[in-house]
Legacy VTK file of the C-alpha trace (Angstrom):
# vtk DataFile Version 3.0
C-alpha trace
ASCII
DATASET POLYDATA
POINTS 203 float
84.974 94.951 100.965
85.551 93.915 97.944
88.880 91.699 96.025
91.789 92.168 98.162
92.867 95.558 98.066
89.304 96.926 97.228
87.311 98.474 98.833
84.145 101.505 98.633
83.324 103.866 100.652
79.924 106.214 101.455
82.165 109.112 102.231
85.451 110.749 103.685
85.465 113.245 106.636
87.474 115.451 108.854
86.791 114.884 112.434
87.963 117.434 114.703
88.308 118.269 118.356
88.101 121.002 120.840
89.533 119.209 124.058
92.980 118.050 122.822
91.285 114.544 121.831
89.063 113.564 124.605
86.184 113.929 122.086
85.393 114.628 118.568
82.781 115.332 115.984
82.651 115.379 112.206
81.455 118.390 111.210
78.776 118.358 108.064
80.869 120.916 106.136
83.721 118.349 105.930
82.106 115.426 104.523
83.289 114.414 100.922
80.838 112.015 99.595
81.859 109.213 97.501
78.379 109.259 95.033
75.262 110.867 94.795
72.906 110.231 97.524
75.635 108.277 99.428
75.275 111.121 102.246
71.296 112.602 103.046
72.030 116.727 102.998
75.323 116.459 101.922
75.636 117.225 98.061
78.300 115.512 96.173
80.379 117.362 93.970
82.519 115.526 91.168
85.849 114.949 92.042
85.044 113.808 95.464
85.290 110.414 94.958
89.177 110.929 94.173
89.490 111.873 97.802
88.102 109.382 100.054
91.434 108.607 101.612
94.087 111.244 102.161
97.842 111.564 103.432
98.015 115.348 104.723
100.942 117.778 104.851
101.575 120.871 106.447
103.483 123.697 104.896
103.877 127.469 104.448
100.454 128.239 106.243
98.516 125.494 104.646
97.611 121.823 104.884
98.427 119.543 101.805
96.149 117.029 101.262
96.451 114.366 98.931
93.710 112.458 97.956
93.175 108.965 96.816
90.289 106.654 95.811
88.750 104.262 97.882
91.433 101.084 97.730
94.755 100.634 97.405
94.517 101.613 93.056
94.473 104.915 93.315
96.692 107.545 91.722
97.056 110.642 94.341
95.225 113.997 93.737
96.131 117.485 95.622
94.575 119.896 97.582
95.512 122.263 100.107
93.358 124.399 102.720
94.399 126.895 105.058
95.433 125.668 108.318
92.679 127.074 110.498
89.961 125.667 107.741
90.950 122.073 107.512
87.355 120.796 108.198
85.733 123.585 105.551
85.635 122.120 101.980
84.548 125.404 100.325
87.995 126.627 101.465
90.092 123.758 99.387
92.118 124.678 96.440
92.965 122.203 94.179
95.874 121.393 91.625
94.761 122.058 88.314
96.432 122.458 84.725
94.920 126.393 85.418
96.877 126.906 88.900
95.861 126.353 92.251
91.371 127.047 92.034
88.994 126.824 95.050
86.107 124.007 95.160
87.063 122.510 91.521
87.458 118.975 92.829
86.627 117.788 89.728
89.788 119.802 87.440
92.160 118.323 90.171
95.610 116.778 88.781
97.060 113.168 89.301
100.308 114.814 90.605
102.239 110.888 90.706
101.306 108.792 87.576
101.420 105.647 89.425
99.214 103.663 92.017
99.873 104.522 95.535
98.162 103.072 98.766
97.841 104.659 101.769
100.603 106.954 101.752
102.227 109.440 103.728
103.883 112.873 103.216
106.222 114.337 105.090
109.002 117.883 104.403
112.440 116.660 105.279
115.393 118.726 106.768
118.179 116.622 106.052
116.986 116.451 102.236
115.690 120.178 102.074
112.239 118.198 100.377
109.463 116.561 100.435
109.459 112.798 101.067
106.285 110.712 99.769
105.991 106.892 100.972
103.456 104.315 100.066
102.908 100.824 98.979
102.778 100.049 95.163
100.628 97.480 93.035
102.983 94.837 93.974
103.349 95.946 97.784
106.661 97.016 98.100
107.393 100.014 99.948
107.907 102.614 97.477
109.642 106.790 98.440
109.799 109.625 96.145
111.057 113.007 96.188
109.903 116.920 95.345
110.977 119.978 96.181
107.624 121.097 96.178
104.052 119.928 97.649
102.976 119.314 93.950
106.155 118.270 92.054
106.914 117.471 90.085
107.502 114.101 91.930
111.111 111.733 91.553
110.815 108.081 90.002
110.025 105.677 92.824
112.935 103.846 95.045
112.039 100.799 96.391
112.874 101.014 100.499
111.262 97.833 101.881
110.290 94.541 99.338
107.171 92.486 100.512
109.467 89.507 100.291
111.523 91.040 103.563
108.553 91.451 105.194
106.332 89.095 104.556
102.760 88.749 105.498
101.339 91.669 103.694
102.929 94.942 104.689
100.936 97.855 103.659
100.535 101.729 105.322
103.796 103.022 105.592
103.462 106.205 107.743
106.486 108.768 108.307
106.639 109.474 111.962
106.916 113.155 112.434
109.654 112.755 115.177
112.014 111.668 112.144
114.994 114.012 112.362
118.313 114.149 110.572
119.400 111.021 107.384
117.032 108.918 109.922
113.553 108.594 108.253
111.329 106.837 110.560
107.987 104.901 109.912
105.318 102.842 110.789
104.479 99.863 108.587
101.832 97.322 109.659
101.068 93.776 108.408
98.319 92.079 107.540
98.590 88.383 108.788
99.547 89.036 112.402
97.748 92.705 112.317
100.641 94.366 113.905
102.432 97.260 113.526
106.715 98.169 113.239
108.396 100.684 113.293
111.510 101.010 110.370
114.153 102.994 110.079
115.655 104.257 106.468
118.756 106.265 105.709
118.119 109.465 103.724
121.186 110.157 101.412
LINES 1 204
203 0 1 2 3 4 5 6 7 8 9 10 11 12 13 14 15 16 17 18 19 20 21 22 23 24 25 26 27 28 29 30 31 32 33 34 35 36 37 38 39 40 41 42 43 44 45 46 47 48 49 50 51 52 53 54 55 56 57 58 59 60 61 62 63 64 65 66 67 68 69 70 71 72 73 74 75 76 77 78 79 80 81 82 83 84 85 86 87 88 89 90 91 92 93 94 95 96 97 98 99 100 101 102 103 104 105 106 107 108 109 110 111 112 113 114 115 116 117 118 119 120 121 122 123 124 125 126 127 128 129 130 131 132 133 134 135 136 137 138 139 140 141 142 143 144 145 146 147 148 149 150 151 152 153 154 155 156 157 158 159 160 161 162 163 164 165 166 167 168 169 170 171 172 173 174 175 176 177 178 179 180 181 182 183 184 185 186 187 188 189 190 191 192 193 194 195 196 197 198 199 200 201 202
C-alpha cells in the first residue's frame, strides 16, 4: 500500500474453476506480471503492467477486458479473448492504432482519456449500448456511453457525488440482473467497509 488510492501489485491472474466454484486454480498461462522478475517462470511482457486490474465484458463471442494499472490512477486499456480462452494470454487481442493484434500488450490504446478506478462494463438493452461506471480522481461516481466495446466512449455524467455518500465510496459494479431504464449496482464504502446496492434511471 502505498498514499491513499495507491497501490502495486506482483501480478494479475485469471483464476478459474471446473466445479461451478467449489474450487479454483490460477493457471500459469494467465498470469500478467506487473515487472520483470515479479513472477519466477513467468516472463513479463511490456504492457502488462497496464492490466493488473480489469472490468470484463462479454460480447459477440468474446470477453472484453479492460485493463487498468495498479491503483485507482489509471486510464483503461482493451483487450478481448475468445470466450473459451479467457485464462490463455497468447490468445488476447489488443486495441491498437493498427486494429485489433494478438499478444501486443504493449501497442494497446487508452480507449477513455481520463482516470478511472475500479470500473465496470456492462451492454445495456434499454440503451441499445454499452454502459461504463467507475469512480473518478475526485470519487464521484462517474457513467459513460459507446455503442461499441472500444468507443469511442461519451463525456462522463456524474450519477452518485462522494458528498451523498460519504465515507469514501469507491467500486461501483453493474449488477448483471439490471434490466429495463433500471441500472443496478453495487457501491461499497470505505469507513464502515460495507457494501449498497443503487439504483439509476437510464434515459
Amino acid at each position: 500500500w502505498g498514499n491513499p488510492g495507491q497501490w502495486s501489485t506482483n501480478f494479475s491472474a485469471v483464476a478459474v474453476s471446473d466445479d461451478n466454484g467449489e474450487t479454483w486454480t490460477v493457471p500459469r498461462s494467465g498470469i500478467r506480471p506487473s515487472w520483470f522478475n515479479t513472477v519466477p517462470g513467468v516472463p513479463f511482457v511490456w504492457g502488462f503492467q497496464n492490466f493488473q486490474m480489469a472490468a470484463y465484458v462479454r460480447s459477440g463471442g468474446f470477453v472484453y477486458a479492460y485493463g487498468t494499472g495498479a491503483g485507482r490512477g489509471g486510464m483503461p486499456f482493451l483487450s478481448r479473448v475468445p470466450e473459451n480462452k479467457v485464462a490463455e494470454n497468447s490468445a488476447y487481442e489488443y486495441f491498437t492504432p493498427f486494429g485489433w493484434i494478438r499478444n501486443t500488450p504493449y501497442l494497446a490504446l487508452q480507449v477513455v482519456w481520463a482516470p478511472g478506478s475500479e470500473m465496470s462494463v456492462a451492454y445495456n438493452e434499454h440503451l441499445k449500448k454499452f454502459v461504463m461506471l467507475y469512480t473518478n480522481t475526485v470519487n464521484n461516481v462517474v457513467m459513460r456511453t459507446a455503442d461499441k466495446p472500444e468507443g469511442p466512449w461519451s463525456q462522463a455524467k456524474t450519477i452518485v457525488t462522494t458528498a451523498q455518500v460519504p465515507g469514501g465510496i469507491y467500486a461501483p459494479y453493474i449488477h448483471p440482473w439490471s434490466s429495463g431504464s433500471d441500472l443496478y449496482f453495487t457501491l461499497s464504502v470505505w469507513d464502515t467497509y460495507s457494501v449498497m446496492l443503487m439504483r439509476t434511471t437510464l434515459n
